[in-house]
C-alpha positions as CSV (number, residue, x, y, z in Angstrom):
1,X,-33.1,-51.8,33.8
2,X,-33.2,-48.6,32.8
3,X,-30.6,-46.8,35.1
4,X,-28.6,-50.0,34.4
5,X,-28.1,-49.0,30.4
6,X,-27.7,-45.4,31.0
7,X,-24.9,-45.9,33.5
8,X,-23.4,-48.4,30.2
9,X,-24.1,-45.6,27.3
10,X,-22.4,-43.3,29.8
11,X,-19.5,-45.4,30.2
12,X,-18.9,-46.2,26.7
13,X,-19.2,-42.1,25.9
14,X,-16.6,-41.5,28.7
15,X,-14.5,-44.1,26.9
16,X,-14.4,-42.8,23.5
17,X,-14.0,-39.3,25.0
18,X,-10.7,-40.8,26.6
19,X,-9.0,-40.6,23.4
20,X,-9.6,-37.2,22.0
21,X,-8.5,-35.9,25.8
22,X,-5.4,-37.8,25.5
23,X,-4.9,-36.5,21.7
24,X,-5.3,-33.5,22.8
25,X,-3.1,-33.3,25.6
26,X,-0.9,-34.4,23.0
27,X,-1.2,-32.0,20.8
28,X,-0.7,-29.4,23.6
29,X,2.0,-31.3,25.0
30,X,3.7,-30.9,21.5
31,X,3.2,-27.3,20.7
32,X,4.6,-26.2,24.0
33,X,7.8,-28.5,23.3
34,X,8.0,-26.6,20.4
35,X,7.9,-23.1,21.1
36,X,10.4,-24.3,24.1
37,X,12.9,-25.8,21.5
38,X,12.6,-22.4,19.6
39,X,11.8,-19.9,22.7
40,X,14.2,-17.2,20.9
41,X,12.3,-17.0,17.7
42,X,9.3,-16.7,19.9
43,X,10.1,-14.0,22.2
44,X,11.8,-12.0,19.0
45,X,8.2,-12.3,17.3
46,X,6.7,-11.0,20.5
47,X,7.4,-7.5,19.9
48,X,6.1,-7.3,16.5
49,X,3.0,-8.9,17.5
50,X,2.4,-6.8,20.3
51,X,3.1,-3.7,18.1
52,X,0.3,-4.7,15.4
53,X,-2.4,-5.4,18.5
54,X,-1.3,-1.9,19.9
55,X,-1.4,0.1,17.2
56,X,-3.4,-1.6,14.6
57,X,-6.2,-3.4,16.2
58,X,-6.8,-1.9,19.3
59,X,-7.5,1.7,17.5
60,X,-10.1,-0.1,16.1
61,X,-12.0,0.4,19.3
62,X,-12.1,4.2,18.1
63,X,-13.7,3.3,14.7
64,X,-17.4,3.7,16.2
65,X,-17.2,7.2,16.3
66,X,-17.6,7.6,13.1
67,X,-21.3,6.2,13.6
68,X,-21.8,8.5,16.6
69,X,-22.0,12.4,17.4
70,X,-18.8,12.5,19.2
71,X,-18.4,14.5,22.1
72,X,-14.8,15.0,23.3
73,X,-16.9,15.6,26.8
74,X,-19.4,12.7,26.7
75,X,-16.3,10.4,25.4
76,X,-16.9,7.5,22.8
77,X,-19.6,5.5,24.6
78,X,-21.6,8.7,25.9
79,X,-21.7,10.1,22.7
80,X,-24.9,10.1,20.6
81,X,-25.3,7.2,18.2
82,X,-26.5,8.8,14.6
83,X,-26.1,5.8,12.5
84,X,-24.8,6.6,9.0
85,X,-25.5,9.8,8.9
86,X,-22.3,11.4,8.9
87,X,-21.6,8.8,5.6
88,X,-25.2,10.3,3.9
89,X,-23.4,13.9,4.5
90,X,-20.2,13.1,2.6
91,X,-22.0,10.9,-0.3
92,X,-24.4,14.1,-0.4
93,X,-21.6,16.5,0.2
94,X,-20.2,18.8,-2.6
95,X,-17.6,17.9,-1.8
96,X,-17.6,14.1,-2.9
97,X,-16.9,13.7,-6.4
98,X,-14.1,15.7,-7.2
99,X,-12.4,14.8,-3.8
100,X,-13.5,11.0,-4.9
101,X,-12.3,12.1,-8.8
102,X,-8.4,13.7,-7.3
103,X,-8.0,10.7,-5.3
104,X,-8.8,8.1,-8.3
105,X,-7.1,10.1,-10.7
106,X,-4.1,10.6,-9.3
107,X,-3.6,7.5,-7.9
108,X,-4.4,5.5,-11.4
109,X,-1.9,7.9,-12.8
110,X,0.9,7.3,-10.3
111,X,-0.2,3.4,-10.9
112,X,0.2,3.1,-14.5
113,X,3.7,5.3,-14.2
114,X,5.3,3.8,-11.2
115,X,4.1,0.0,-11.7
116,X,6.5,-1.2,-14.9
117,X,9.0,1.3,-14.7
118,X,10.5,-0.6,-11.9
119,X,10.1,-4.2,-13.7
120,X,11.7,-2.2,-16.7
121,X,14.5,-1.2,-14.9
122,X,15.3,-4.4,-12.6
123,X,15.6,-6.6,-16.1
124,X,17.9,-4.1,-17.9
125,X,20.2,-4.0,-15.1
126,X,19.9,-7.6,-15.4
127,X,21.3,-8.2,-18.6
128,X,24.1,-5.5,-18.1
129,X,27.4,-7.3,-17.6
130,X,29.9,-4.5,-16.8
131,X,29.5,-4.5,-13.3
132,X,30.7,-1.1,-12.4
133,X,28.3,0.5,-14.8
134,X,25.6,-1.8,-13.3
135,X,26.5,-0.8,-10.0
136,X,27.1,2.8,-10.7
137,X,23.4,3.1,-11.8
138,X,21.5,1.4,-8.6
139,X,23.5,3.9,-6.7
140,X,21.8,6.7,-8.6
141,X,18.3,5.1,-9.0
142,X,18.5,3.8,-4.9
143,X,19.9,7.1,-3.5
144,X,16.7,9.3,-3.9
145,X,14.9,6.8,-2.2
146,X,16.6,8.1,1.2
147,X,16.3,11.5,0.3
148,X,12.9,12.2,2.7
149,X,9.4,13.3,1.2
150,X,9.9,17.4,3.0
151,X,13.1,17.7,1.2
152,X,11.5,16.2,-2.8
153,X,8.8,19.1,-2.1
154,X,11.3,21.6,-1.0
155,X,13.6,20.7,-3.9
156,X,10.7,21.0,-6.4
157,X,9.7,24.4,-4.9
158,X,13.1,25.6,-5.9
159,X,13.5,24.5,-8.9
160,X,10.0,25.4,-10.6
161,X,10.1,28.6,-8.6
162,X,8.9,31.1,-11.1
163,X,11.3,33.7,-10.6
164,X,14.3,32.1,-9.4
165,X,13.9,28.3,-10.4
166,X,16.7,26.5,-12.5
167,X,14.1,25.4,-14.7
168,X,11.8,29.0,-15.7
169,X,15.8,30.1,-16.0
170,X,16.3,27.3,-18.6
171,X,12.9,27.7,-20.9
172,X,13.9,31.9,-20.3
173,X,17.2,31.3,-22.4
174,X,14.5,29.5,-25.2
175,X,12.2,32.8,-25.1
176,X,9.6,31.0,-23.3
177,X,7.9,33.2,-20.5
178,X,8.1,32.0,-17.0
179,X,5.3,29.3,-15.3
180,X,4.2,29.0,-11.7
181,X,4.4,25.0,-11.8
182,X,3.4,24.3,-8.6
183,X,0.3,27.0,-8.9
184,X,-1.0,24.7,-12.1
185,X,-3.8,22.5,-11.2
186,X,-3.0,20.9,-14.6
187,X,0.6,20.4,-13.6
188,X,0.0,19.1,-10.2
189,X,-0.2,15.3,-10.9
190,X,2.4,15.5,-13.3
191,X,4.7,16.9,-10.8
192,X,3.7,14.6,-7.8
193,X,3.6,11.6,-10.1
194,X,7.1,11.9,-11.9
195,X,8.7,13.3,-9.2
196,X,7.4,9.9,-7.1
197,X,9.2,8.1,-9.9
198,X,12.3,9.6,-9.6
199,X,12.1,9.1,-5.9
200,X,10.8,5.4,-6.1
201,X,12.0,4.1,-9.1
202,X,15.2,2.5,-8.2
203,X,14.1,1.1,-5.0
204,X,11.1,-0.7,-6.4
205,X,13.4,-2.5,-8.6
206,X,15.0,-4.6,-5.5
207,X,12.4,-7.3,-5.8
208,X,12.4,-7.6,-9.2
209,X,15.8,-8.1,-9.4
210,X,15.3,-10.4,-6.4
211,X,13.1,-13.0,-8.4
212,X,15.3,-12.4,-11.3
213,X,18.0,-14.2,-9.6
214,X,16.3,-16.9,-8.5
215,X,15.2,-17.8,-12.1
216,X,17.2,-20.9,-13.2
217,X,20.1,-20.0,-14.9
218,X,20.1,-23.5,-17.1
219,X,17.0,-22.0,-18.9
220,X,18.7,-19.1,-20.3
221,X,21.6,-21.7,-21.5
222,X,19.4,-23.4,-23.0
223,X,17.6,-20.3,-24.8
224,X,21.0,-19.5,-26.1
225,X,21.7,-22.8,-27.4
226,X,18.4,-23.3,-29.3
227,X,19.1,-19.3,-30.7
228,X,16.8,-17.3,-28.8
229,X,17.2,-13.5,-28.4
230,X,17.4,-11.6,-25.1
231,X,14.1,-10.0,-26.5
232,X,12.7,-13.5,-26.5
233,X,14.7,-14.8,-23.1
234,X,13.0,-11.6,-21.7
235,X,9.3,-12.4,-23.2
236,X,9.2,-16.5,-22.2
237,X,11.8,-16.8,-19.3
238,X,12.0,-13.5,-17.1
239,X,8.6,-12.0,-17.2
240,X,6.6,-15.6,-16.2
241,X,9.4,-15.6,-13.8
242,X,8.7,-12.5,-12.3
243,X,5.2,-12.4,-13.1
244,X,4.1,-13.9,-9.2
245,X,5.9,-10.9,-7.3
246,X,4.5,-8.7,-9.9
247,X,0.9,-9.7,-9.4
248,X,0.9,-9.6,-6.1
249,X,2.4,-5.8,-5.8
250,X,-0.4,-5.1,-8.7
251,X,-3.3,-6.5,-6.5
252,X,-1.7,-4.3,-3.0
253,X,-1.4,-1.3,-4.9
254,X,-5.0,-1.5,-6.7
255,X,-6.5,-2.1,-3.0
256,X,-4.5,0.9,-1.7
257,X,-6.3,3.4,-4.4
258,X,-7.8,5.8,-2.3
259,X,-5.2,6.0,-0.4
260,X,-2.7,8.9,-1.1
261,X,0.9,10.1,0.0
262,X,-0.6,12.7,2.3
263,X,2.3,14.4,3.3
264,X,3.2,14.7,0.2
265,X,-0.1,15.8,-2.0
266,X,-0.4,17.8,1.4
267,X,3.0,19.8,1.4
268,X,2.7,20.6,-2.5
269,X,-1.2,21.7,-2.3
270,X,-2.0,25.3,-2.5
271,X,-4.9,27.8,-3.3
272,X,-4.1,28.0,-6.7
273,X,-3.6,23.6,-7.7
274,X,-6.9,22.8,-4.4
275,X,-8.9,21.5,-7.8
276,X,-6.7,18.8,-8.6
277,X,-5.0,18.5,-5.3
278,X,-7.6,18.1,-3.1
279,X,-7.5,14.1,-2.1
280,X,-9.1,12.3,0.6
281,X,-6.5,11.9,2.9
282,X,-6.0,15.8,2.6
283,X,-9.7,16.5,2.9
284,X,-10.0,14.0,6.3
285,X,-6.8,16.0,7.8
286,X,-8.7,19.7,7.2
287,X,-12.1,18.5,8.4
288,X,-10.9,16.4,11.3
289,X,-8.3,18.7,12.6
290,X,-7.0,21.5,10.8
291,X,-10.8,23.7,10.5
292,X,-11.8,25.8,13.5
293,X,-14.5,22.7,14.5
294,X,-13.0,19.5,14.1
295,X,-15.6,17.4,13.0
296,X,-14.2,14.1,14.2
297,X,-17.1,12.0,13.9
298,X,-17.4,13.3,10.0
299,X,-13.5,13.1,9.6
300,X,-13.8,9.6,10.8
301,X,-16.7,8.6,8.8
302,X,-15.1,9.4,5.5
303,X,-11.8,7.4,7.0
304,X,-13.7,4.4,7.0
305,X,-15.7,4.8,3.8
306,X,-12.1,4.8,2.2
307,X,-10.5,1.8,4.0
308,X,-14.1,-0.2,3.2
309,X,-13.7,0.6,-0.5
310,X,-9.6,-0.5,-0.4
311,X,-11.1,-3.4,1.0
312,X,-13.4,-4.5,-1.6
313,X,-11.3,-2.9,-4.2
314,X,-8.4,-5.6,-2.7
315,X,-10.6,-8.3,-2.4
316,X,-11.8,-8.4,-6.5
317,X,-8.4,-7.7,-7.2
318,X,-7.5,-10.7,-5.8
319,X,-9.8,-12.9,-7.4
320,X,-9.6,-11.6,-11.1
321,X,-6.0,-12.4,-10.8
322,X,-6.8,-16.0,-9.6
323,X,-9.0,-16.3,-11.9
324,X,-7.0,-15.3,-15.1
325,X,-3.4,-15.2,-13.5
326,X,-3.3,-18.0,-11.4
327,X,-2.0,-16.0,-8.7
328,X,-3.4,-14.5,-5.7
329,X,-2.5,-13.1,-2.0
330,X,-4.7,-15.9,-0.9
C-alpha cells in the first residue's frame, strides 16, 4: 500500500515538473531565436564584452596582493598573507592626511569649477540664434579638448616660465616682479583646475546641449505666449529639463573623488608645489614603482582603500539624490 502511493506522489511530481521543463525549453528556445535574428548586434557586442572581462575583471585576480607580502619570486599565491597590515601602515603613515587632504581638495575644487560651467555654457549657446557666432564658439570651446594632457602642461610651463613666460613678461610691463607659478604650492590647484576648464569646458557642454534639444519646443511657445522671460524659460523649462543628465554626471564625479588626473597632477608636480601636489594617485605611482623598492603590496593596498572609498562615496551619492532629486544611476 505503501510503495503503491509513493509510486502515485511520484507520478503526479513528475507531472507538474513536465511543465516548467517544457517552459523552460521555451524560454531557451526563444532566446536563442533571438540572438539568431540579431546575430550582428551580438557578435559586435562581443568585443566590448570581452575587453571589460580582460581588462577590468580579470585584474581583479591581482587585487589580493594587497593583503599579502608580495614576492615577485614566491608569485601571488606563494606570497605571505599579512592581512591588513599594509592598510594599518598607510592610515598610520605620515603620509595620510595631507596626501588624503591634496586629493580631496583638489578634487572638490576642480568639482565646484568644472561642474556648472559646462551647463552654463550649453544653455547660452542655446539661446544664441546667429548661427555662425554659435558655431564659431563651440569650435573654440571644443578644440582644446583634442589638444592632449603633455602638451596643456608643456604650454603652461612656457607661459608662467619666470624668466621667459608671456605672462611674468605681461605683469613686468605693470612693474610687478616676476613669479615661479608652477613652483607655488599655493598656485598649484589654481593652475591645474582652471587650466582643466579651459581644456574641458566646451566638450562637457555636448550633453547638455544634447538634453536641451530634446526638451519640447511647444513649452517654450507657450512660455512666450503667457510672457515669460528667457530668465524664467531657463529657471522652469531648461534646468528641470536638464536636471536628470546633470544629476547623474554630479553623482559619477562625487564617487570618482579620490581619484585624480595623474598624468596630469604628475607632469606639473615638482620639489617646490610636493605640499599641495602630492595626490594619491601620484603617491601610489612613487611607492609602487618609481622608489628604489617598489612596495607593491603597499602600493596596492592604498589602490584599493581609494577605489573602496569611491565606492561608498558613489553609493550615498546615489541615494541622497533619490531621495531628494528623484533621480538616481539605479
Amino acid at each position: 500500500m505503501t510503495d503503491t502511493l509513493t509510486d502515485r506522489r511520484e507520478i503526479a511530481e513528475s507531472g507538474q515538473d513536465r511543465p516548467r521543463r517544457l517552459d523552460r525549453r521555451t524560454r531557451w528556445e526563444s532566446t536563442a531565436r533571438r540572438i539568431g535574428h540579431g546575430w550582428q548586434l551580438y557578435l559586435m557586442l562581443l568585443l566590448p564584452v570581452a575587453y571589460v572581462i580582460i581588462f577590468q575583471y580579470w585584474p581583479m585576480y591581482g587585487v589580493q596582493i594587497a593583503f599579502r607580502n608580495y614576492n615577485v619570486v614566491q608569485g601571488i599565491t606563494g606570497s605571505p598573507w599579512v592581512g591588513f597590515d599594509n592598510f594599518t601602515r598607510f592610515i598610520e603613515s605620515y603620509q595620510f592626511w595631507p596626501v588624503i587632504r591634496n586629493t580631496i581638495v583638489l578634487q572638490a575644487y576642480e568639482l565646484v569649477a568644472t561642474f556648472p560651467l559646462p551647463i552654463v555654457l550649453a544653455l547660452a549657446l542655446n539661446y544664441v540664434r546667429v548661427r555662425w557666432f554659435q558655431r564659431t564658439v563651440q569650435m573654440v570651446t571644443y578644440a582644446p579638448h583634442f589638444i592632449s594632457t603633455v602638451v596643456i602642461v608643456g604650454m603652461l610651463f612656457v607661459l608662467l616660465d619666470p624668466r621667459i613666460g608671456m605672462v611674468n613678461n605681461l605683469l613686468g610691463l605693470f612693474g610687478i616682479s616676476s613669479t615661479d607659478f608652477m613652483g607655488d604650492p599655493g598656485l598649484f590647484r589654481h593652475i591645474y583646475v582652471w587650466s582643466g576648464v579651459w581644456q574641458s569646458l566646451g566638450f562637457s557642454a555636448i550633453i547638455y546641449l544634447a538634453a536641451l534639444a530634446g526638451i519640447d519646443p511647444e513649452l517654450h511657445e507657450a512660455a512666450i505666449v503667457d510672457g515669460a522671460t528667457k530668465l524664467k524659460r531657463i529657471w522652469h523649462i531648461d534646468l528641470p529639463g536638464i536636471a536628470p543628465i546633470a544629476v547623474i554626471l554630479l553623482i559619477l564625479n562625487i564617487g570618482s573623488i579620490l581619484s585624480i588626473g595623474f598624468e596630469k597632477v604628475l607632469l606639473m608636480q615638482n620639489n617646490l608645489n610636493l605640499s599641495s601636489s602630492e595626490v594619491i594617485d601620484t603617491y601610489v605611482y612613487k611607492v609602487g614603482l618609481a622608489s628604489d623598492v617598489p612596495l607593491f603590496s603597499y602600493a596596492a593596498a592604498i589602490g584599493l582603500f581609494r577605489s573602496v572609498v569611491g565606492l561608498v562615496l558613489l553609493i550615498a551619492a546615489n541615494q541622497l539624490a533619490r531621495r531628494f532629486a528623484k533621480s538616481s544611476l539605479w
